[in-house]
C-alpha positions in Angstrom: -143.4 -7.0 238.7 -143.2 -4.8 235.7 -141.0 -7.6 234.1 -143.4 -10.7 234.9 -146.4 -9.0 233.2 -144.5 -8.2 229.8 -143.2 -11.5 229.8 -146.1 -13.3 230.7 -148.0 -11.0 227.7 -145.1 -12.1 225.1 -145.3 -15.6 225.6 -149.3 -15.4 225.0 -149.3 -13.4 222.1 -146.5 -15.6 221.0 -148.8 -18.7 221.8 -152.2 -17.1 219.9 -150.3 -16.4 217.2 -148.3 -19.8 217.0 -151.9 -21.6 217.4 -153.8 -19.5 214.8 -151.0 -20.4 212.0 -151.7 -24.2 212.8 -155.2 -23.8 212.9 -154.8 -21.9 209.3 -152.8 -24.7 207.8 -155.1 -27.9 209.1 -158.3 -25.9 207.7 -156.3 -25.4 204.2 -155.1 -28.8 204.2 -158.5 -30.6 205.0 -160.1 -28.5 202.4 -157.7 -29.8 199.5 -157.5 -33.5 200.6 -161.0 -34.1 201.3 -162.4 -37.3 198.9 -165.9 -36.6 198.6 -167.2 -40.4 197.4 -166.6 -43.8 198.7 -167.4 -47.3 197.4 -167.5 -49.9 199.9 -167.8 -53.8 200.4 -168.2 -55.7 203.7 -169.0 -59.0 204.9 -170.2 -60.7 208.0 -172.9 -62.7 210.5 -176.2 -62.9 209.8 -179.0 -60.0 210.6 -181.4 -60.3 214.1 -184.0 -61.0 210.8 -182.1 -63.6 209.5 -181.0 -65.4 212.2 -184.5 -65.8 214.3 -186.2 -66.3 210.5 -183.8 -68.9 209.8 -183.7 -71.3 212.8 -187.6 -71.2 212.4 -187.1 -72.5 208.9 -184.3 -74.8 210.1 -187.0 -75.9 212.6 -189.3 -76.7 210.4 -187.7 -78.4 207.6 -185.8 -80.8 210.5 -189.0 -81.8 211.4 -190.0 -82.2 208.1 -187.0 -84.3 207.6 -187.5 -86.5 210.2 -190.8 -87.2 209.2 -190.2 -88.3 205.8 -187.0 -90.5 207.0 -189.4 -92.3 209.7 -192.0 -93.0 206.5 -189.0 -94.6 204.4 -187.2 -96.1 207.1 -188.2 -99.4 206.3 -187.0 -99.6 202.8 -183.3 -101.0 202.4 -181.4 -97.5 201.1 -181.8 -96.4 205.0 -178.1 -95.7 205.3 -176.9 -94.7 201.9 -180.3 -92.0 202.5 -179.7 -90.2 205.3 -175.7 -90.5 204.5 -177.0 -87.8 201.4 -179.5 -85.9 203.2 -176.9 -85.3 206.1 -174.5 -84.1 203.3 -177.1 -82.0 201.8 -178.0 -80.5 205.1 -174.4 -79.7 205.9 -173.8 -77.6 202.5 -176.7 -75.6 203.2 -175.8 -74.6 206.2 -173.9 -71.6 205.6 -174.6 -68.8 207.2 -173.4 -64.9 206.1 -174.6 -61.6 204.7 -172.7 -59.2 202.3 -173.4 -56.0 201.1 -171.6 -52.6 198.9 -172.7 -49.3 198.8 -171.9 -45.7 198.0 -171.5 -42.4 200.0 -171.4 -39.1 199.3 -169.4 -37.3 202.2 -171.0 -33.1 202.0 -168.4 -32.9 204.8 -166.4 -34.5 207.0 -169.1 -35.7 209.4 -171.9 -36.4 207.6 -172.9 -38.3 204.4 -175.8 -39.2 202.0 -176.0 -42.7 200.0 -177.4 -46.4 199.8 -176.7 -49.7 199.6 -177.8 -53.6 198.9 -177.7 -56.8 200.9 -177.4 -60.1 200.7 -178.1 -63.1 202.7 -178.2 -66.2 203.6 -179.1 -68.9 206.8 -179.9 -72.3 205.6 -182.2 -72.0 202.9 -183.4 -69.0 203.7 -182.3 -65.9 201.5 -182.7 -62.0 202.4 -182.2 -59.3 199.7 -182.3 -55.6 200.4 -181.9 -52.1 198.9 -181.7 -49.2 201.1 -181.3 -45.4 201.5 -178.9 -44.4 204.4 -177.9 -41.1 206.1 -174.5 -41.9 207.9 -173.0 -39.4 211.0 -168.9 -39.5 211.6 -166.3 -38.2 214.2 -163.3 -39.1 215.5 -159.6 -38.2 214.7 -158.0 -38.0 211.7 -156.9 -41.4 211.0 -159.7 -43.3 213.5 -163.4 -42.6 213.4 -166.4 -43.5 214.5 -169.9 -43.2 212.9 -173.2 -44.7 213.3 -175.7 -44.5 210.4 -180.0 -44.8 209.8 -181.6 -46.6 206.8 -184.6 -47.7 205.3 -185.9 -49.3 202.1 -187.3 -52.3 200.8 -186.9 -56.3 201.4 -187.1 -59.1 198.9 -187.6 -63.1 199.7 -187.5 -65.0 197.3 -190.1 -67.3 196.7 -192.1 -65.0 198.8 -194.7 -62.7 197.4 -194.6 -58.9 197.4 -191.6 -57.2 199.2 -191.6 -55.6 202.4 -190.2 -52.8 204.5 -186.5 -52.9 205.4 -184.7 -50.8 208.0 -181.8 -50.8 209.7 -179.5 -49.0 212.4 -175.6 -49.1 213.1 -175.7 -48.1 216.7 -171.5 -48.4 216.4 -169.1 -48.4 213.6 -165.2 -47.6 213.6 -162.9 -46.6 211.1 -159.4 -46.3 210.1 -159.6 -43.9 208.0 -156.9 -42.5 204.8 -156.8 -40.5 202.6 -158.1 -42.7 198.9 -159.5 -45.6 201.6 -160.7 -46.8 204.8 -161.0 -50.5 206.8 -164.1 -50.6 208.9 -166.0 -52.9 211.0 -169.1 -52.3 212.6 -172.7 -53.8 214.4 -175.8 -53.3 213.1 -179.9 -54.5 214.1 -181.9 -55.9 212.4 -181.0 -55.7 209.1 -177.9 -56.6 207.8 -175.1 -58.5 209.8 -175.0 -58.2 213.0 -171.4 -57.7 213.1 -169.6 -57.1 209.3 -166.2 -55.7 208.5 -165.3 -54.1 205.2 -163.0 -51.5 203.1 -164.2 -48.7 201.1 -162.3 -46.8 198.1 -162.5 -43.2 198.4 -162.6 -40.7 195.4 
């Protein structure tokens, strides 16, 4: 009985002390590799905003399309007419939103920094320039992080700008040491879903 107890008190002190070494070198090693600053770039879908906003406009100028093609449909450039405005129609409808921003990481799960927007559905164009406050976990290589922002919203050809806000309720992350690849959804702001890559420093 004697026997079992020592042994069974060697192999945990062997354990603790195996388990406090690698806990020592992880600590040491996060502290010297940590990049505090990323720059980032992503791409994607439209906002919530920009889609809803857009197929109104859409809407609107469609109808305002048809109703200037019924007044001239009479005249003898009928075909040659709508053969342009079909053409037109179809190069303005692209429809995406970009944006790049910075970070500052005061750890690794939570960081400070801001960002613009752009984009576009038909003719209608969204620009914005926001604070954010960003929240990470995960592994070392695979996060994920969900971030809060607000600032301010410009359309152009509209008058004063407005209030902008936006929430990613889910973003992952492979994650290195000088970079990351992410992709992530967002409402109602910026794309609904974006993907991206960010160089950290």
């Amino acid at each position: 009985m004697k026997k079992i107890i020592l042994a069974l008190l060697l192999m945990g002190t062997i354990c603790v002390n195996t388990f406090a070494q690698a806990y020592d070198v992880v600590e040491a090693g996060e502290e010297v590799d940590f990049n505090h600053s990323e720059v980032y770039l992503s791409a994607g879908m439209p906002s919530f905003v920009g889609l809803f906003s857009g197929m109104f406009v859409a809407i609107f100028e469609g109808i305002g399309q048809a109703a200037a093609n019924s007044g001239n449909s009479g005249g003898s450039g009928e075909s040659g007419g709508s053969g342009e405005s079909g053409q037109t129609n179809k190069s303005g409808d692209l429809a995406f939103s970009v944006a790049g921003g910075y970070n500052y990481y005061f750890n690794e799960n939570f960081a400070l920094g801001g960002y613009a927007s752009y984009e576009k559905f038909s003719s209608l164009q969204l620009i914005s320039a926001q604070a954010k406050i960003t929240a990470q976990y995960g592994w070392e290589h695979f996060k994920i992080y969900h971030s809060l922002s607000g600032g301010i919203l410009f359309v152009p050809g509209s008058g004063k700008p407005g209030f902008a806000f936006d929430l990613t309720y889910l973003g992952l992350k492979l994650d290195f040491k000088n970079w990351n690849v992410f992709v992530d959804a967002s409402i109602p702001m910026t794309g609904i879903i974006k993907a991206g890559a960010s160089f950290k420093f």
